[in-house]
C-alpha positions as CSV (number, residue, x, y, z in Angstrom):
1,X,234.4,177.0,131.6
2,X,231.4,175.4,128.8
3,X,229.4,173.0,128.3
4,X,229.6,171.0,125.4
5,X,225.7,171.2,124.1
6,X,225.8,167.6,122.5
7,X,227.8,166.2,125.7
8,X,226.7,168.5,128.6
9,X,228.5,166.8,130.9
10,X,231.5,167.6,129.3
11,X,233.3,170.7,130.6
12,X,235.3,172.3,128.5
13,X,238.5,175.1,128.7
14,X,237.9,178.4,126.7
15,X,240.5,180.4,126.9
16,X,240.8,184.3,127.1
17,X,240.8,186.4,124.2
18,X,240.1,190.4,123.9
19,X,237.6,190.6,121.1
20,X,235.5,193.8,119.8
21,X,231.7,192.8,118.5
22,X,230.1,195.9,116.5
23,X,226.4,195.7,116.1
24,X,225.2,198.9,114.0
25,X,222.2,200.7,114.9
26,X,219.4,201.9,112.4
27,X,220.8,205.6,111.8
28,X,224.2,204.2,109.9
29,X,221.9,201.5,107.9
30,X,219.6,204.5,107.0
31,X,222.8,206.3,105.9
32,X,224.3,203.5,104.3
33,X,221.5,203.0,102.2
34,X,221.6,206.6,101.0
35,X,225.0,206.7,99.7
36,X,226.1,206.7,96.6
37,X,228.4,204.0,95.9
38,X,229.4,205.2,92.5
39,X,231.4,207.8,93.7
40,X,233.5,205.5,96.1
């Protein structure tokens, strides 16, 4: 259950889903920002 933030007193029905979130941390961006995309 949700609230709708411009009616909250609306509920609302999310359903279920399975979904991945990927946040990457400051050693990959380091490394991302060293490679050399002219060789990909």
């Amino acid at each position: 259950m949700a609230r709708n933030p411009n009616k909250p007193k609306d509920e609302v029905v999310i359903p279920e889903r399975a979904v991945g979130k990927f946040k990457s941390g400051k050693i990959l961006k380091q490394m991302l920002k060293k490679m050399d995309l002219s060789s990909l």
